[in-house]
N, C-alpha and C positions, 0 to 999 in steps of 0.2 A: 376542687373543680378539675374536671379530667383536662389536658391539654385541647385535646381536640377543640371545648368547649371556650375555651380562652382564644385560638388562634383565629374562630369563625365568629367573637361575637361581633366586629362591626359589620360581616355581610349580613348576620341576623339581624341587627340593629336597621338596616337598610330596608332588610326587607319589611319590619313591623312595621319601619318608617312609610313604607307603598302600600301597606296592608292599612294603617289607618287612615290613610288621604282616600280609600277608596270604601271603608269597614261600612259606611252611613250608607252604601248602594248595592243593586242585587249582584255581588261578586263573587265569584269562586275560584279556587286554585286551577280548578279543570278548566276555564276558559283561557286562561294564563299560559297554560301548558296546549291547549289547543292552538293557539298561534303560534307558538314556539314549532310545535308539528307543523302548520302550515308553511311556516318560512324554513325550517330545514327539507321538506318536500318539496312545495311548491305545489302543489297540488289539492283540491281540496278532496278527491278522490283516496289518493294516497295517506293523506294526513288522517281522514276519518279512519283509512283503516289500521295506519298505526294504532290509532288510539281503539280500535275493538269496538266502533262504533259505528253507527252508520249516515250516510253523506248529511239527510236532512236535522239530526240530531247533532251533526258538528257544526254546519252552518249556524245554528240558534246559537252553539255556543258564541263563533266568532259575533254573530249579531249582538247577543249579551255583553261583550265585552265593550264592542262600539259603544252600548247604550251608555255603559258605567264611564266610561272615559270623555263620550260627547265628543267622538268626529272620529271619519272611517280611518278605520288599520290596513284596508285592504282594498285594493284596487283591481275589481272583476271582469274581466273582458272574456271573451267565448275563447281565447286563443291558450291567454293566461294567466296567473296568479300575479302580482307582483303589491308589495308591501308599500303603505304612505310613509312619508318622511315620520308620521306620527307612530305609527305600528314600530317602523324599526326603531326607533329611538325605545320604541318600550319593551322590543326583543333583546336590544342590548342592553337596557339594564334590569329586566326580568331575570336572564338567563343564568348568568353567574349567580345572580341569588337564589332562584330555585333549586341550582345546582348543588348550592353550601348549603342549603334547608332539606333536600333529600339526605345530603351525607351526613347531618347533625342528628336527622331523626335514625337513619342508620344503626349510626355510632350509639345514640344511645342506647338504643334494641340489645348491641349486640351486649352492651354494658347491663341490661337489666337482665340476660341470661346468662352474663356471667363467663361471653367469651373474648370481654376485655373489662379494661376499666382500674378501677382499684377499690382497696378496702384501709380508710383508714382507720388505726386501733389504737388506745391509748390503754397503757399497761404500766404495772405497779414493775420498775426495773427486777424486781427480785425474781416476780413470778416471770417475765418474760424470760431472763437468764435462767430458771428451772427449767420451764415448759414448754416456751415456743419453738424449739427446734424441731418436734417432735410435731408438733399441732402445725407447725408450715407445711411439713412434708405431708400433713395428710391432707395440707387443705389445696397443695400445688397439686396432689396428683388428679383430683378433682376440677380445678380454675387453674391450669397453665400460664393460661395469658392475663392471670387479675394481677395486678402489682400489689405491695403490701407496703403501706407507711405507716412505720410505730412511731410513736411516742410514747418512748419510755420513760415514765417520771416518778414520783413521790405519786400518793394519795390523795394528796390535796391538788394538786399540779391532773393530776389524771380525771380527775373531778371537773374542774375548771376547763377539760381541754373538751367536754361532752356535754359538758352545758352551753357553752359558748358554741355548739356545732365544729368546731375544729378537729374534733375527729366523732364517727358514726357510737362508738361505741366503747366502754373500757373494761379494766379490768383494775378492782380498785377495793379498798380499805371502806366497809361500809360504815362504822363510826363516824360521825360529825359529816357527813355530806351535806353538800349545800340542799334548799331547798330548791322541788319542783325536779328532780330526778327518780326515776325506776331501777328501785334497786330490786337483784336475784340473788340472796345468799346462797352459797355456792359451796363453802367450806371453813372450817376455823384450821388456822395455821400456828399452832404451838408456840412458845417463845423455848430456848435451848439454851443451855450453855455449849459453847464450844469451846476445845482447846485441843492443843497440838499432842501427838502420838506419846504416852509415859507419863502424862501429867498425873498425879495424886487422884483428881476426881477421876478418874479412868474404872477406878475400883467399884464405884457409885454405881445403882441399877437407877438413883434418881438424886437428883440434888436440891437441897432445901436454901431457897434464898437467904437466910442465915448463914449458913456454912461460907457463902461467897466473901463475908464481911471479911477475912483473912486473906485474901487472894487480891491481885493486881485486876481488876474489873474493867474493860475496854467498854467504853457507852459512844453512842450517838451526841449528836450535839443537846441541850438540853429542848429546843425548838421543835424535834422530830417528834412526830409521833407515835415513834416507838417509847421515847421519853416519855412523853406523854403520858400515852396509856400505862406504861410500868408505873411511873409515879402514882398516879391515882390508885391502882391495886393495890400496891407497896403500903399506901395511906393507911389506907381502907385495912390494911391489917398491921398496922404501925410500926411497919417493919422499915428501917431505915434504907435507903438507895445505898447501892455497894461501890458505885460508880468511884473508877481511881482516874484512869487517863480517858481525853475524851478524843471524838474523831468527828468527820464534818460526813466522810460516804462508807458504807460499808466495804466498797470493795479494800478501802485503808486497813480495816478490822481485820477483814480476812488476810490482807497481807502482814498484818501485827500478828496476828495468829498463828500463820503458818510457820512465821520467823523464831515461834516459842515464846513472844512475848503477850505476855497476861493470857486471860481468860474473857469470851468475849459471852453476851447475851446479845439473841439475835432471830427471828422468825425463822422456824426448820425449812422451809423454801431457800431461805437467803443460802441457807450452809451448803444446797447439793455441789455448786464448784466449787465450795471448801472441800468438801465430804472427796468429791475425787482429787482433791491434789493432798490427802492425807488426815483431814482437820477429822476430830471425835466429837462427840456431843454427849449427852445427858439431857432428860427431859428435866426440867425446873418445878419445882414443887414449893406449896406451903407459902404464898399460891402458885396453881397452875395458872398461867395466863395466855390466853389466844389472842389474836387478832381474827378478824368474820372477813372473809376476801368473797368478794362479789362479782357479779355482772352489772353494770349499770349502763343507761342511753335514759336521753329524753323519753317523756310519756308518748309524746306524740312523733316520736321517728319511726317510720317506716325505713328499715334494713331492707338492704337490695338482696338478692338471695344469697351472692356469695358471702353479704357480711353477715346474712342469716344461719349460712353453714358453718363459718368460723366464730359464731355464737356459742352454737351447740359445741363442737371439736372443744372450744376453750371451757365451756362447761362440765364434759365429761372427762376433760385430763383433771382437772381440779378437784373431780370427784373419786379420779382411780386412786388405790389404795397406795398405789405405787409413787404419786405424787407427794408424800411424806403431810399431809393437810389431812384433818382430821373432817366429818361430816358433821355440817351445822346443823344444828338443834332445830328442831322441825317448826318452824314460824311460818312457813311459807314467802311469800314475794313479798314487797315492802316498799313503800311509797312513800317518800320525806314531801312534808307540805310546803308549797311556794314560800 
């Protein structure tokens, strides 16, 4: 919830509170703001014409109002205007809340066009440290003034953060998601071997899971999902886990890595800041194994347009060739059941 909306809601709160003590009667806002003209003029001349109306059609208003409240606001004499104790009591605490309810409805405006606000996004850590540099700068030069709150997590963690509404939108591991989410496959992201610059498999145009059973093996915890889904493929072709030392975050891996120690497997997204501080790769063979990296939000969220535009942006990096993510197998969109 934007700030704005936090700081104004017990003047909102006030005013629904004056809006329902009066909702059961013929009321409207323009009467409300008709007196408020009346007592900052003083005049019913003047006041009509502030409001772009004319004298007899403001009078009915002030009349209207008397009727809904049940006893006069205003005291008429041929000389001059002058307010009852009843009117000003209700100019002063009308005002300031009309006041917070114009700038609430404002603010949101300016938030649904997109020239404030924020977009919250929740992202798989790997592909935001790939991608998102590149995808902020195209989407600041567009929404200047939108702010941007990630939450970078795991799959499951980025899942749970867009179900729960806590962020608009993600970017996430579409195996096992929970139910009652809209998934967009979006691309398959390779699994790698990495290692550091001179290692033996250097030689390799590809490396067979086999061949690892001889080498020091850097894995995940056994919990991760990347575990996970290895093991089950591994299974499935009865190929033993190579796994020697283990680590709890990748960026550990990648520092094991860089250091020459073992050899790591690890999604080709995760490797690009290995890839620039030195680290080699090798596609993985016998089997090849991907992860399906996605889009996903609730069925029924409506995206404001900047989280609409940074939909797409996150969409089509994941799809450039340059993103090292390979393009999913043609399924179309994908709807996991409540």
């Amino acid at each position: 919830m934007p700030a704005i909306f936090k700081t104004r809601i017990h003047s909102v709160n006030c005013y629904l509170l004056l809006y329902s003590c009066m909702a059961s009667i013929n009321y409207r806002l323009d009467d409300l703001r008709a007196l408020l003209a009346l007592q900052a003029t003083g005049s019913f001349v003047r006041a009509a014409h502030q409001m772009n109306i004319t004298q007899p059609a403001f009078s009915r208003r002030i009349a209207q109002l008397e009727t809904a409240v049940g006893g006069a606001l205003v005291e008429r004499t041929t000389r001059k205007v002058t307010m009852t104790p009843l009117g000003l009591g209700l100019v002063r605490r009308a005002a300031p809340l009309l006041s917070q309810l114009d700038d609430t409805l404002l603010e949101t405006g300016r938030c649904a066009r997109g020239e404030s606000g924020r977009v919250t996004l929740a992202c798989l850590t790997t592909v935001a440290h790939a991608l998102l540099p590149q995808v902020l700068k195209s989407f600041q030069r567009r929404y200047p003034q939108v702010r941007l709150q990630l939450l970078d997590d795991t799959g499951q963690r980025v899942a749970q953060a867009v179900l729960s509404g806590e962020a608009e939108f993600g970017v996430g591991v579409l195996g096992g998601l929970p139910g009652g989410l809209y998934a967009e496959a979006v691309a398959e992201d390779p699994y790698v071997i990495a290692f550091a610059p001179g290692h033996p498999l250097q030689a390799l145009a590809e490396v067979p899971w086999q061949a690892l059973q001889s080498y020091r093996v850097i894995a995940l915890r056994p919990t991760s999902a990347h575990r996970v889904q290895l093991g089950q493929a591994l299974a499935e072709e009865g190929i033993s886990p190579p796994w020697f030392d283990e680590v709890e975050h990748l960026s550990s891996m990648l520092g094991l890595l860089i250091g020459g120690v073992g050899v790591g497997v690890l999604p080709r997204l995760a490797l690009q800041s290995g890839a620039r501080m030195g680290l080699r790769s090798r596609p993985l063979v016998g089997p090849a194994v991907a992860r399906s990296i996605g889009l996903i939000r609730r069925p029924d969220a409506l995206l404001s347009e900047p989280a609409q535009f940074f939909w797409q942006l996150l969409g089509a990096s994941l799809r450039s060739p340059t993103a090292g993510a390979r393009q999913p197998r043609p399924r179309g969109a994908a709807r996991t059941r409540p």
